[in-house]
N, C-alpha and C positions, 0 to 999 in steps of 0.2 A: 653233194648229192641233194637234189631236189625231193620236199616231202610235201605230200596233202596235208597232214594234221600236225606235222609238227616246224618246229621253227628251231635251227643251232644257229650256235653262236662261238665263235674262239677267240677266249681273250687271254693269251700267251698260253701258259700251261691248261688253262681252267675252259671246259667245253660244260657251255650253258642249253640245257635241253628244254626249250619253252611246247606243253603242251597246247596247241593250237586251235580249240573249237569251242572258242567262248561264248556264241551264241547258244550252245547247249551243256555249258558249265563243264567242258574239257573231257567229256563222256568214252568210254572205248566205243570204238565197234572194230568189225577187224580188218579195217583198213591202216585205224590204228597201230594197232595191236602189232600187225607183220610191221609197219614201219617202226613203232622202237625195238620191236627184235635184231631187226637190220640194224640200227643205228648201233644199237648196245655192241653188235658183232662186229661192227668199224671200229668201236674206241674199244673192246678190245685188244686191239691189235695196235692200238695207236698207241705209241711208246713217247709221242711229247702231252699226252693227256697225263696230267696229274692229280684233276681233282675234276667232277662232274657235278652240275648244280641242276635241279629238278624244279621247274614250277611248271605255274597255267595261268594260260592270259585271262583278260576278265578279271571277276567279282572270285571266282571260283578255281579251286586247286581242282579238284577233278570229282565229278560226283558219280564216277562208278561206272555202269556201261550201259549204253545210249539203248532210251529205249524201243528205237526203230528197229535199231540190232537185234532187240530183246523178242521184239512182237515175230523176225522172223524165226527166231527158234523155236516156237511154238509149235509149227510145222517140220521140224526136225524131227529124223527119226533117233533113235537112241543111240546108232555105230554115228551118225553124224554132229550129232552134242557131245560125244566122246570127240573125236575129232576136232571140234572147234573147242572146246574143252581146255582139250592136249596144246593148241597153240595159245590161248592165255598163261598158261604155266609155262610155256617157256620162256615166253617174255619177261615173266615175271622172275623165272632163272635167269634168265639173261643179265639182268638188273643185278639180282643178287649177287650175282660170280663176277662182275667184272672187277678187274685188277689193280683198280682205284678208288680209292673213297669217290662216294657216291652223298651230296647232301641234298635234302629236300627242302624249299622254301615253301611253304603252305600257311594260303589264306581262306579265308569263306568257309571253303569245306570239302574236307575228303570223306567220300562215302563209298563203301560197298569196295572197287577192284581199287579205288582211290585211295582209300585205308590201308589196304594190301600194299600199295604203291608204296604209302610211308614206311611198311614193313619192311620193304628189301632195301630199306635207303641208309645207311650207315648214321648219318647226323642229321635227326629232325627237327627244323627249328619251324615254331608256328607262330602265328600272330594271339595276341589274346581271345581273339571272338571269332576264331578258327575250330568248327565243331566236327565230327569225328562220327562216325556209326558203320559195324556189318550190319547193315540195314536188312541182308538177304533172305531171313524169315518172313519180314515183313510182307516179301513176294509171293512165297511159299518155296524159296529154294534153302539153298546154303551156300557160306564162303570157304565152296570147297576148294580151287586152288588156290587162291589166297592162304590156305589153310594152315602147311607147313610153315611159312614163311613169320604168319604173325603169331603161331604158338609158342615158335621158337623165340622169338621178339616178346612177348606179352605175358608168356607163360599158361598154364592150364587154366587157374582161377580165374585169370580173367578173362578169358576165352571163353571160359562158360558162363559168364555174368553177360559177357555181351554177346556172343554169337547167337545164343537160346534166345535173349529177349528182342535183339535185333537194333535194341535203343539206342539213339543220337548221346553223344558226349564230348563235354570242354574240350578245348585244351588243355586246362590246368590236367583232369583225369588222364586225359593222353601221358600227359607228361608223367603223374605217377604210378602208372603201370608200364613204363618204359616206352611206350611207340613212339613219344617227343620226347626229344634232349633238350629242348630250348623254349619259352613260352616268352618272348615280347611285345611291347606294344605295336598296334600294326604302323608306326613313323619308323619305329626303330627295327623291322624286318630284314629289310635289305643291308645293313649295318651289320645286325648279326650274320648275315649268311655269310657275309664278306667276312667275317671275323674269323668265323670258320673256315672258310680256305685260306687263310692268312695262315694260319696254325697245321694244317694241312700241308701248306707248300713249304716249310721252315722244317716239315720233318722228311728224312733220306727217302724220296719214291720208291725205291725198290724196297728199303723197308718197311713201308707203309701196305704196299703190298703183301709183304710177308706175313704182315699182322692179320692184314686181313683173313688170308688162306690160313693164320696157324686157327685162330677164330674159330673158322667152320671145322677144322681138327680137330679139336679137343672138345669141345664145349659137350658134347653127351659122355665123354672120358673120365675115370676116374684120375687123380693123381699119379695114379700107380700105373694106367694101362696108359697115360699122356708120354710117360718120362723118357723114357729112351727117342719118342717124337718131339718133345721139344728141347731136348741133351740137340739133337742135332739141328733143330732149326736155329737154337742159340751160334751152334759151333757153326753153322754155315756163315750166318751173318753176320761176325766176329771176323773171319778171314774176307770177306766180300770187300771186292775194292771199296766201296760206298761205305761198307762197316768199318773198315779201317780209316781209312777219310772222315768218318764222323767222331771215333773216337779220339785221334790224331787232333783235329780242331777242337775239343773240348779242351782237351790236356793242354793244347798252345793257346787258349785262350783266344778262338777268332771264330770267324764263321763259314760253316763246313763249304764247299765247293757247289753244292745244290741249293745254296739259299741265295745265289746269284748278287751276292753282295759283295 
């Protein structure tokens, strides 16, 4: 399928999603916008996707949402920024719920919907001089759909350190308040991304999957309201041809059926 802003890529199991509008540092508007919702909604469904790789062409990962886009909402009325609203959040679901690890490769800088972007992305690996901001005060708005996504990612405290003040931040800070997992130099970028779907593809897909969805199950649970939920996502994936196949090859000493070796 043909897109305006973006650019794929399939390289065996692994679908490379290159954001495409590097003259204006990979910006949404919602031409965008509709086109990763689409795409996210194909590799849904796409059962030889195993692993999803995120960047942006250019100097720049994505700095947020274009502000051509921005000047025509101004002239919005309030049922139609609800509306155009409602479609940045889904994309943004879209991302979040697909059924594969999802990793981000992020250089220059993710700012504003871009930050968000890192939010819904399972493994963030950034370069060192890779800088970070909910810039959205700054405008006089807020990073409201982004909202759920990176509270749940970054936690309250920091949410409130950065969203009120709006301020630019490292990567190293990315990294400890969880929105990166990985902080390299930028030679060594591409290396890590790769490392990580190396790791990715060596583990069972459908349980990789599994994990994901137990994830978004439990994590607001206590132990006590989880248990009977994950008694049976353990017991499903224990009988699953794949769970049985993977613990079969550990016990015999070889390598499971999906690591294509």
């Amino acid at each position: 399928m043909g897109y305006q802003h973006l650019i794929t890529q399939r390289d065996g199991a692994v679908e490379r999603l290159l954001l495409n509008r590097p003259d204006i540092r990979n910006a949404f508007n919602d031409v965008m916008i509709g086109e990763i919702t689409d795409w996210a909604g194909a590799i849904a469904h796409d059962r030889a996707v195993r692993a999803v790789v995120i960047t942006g062409a250019g100097p720049t990962f994505c700095a947020g949402a274009d502000l051509a886009w921005m000047a025509k909402t101004i002239d919005f009325t309030e049922a139609e920024n609800v509306d155009d609203a409602r479609r940045a959040s889904m994309m943004f679901a879209a991302i979040d719920e697909l059924p594969v690890p999802v990793v981000a490769r992020i250089h220059g800088a993710a700012l504003g919907g871009g930050a968000g972007l890192a939010a819904v992305c399972d493994v963030v690996v950034a370069e060192e001089h890779a800088m970070f901001g909910f810039t959205e005060v700054k405008l006089g708005i807020v990073p409201a759909v982004i909202s759920p996504f990176v509270v749940a990612k970054i936690g309250r405290s920091a949410a409130r350190a950065l969203f009120l003040t709006g301020r630019r931040f490292t990567a190293r800070h990315a990294l400890d308040i969880g929105l990166v997992h990985d902080v390299v130099q930028p030679e060594d970028l591409e290396a890590a991304v790769n490392g990580v779907v190396r790791e990715i593809l060596s583990a069972g897909p459908e349980a990789a999957a599994a994990a994901k969805a137990l994830i978004a199950d439990v994590w607001d649970k206590t132990p006590g309201e989880a248990r009977d939920r994950t008694a049976h996502a353990l017991a499903r994936r224990r009988i699953s041809a794949e769970g049985q196949e993977g613990l079969r090859a550990f016990l015999q000493k070889r390598k499971p059926g999906w690591s294509g070796e």
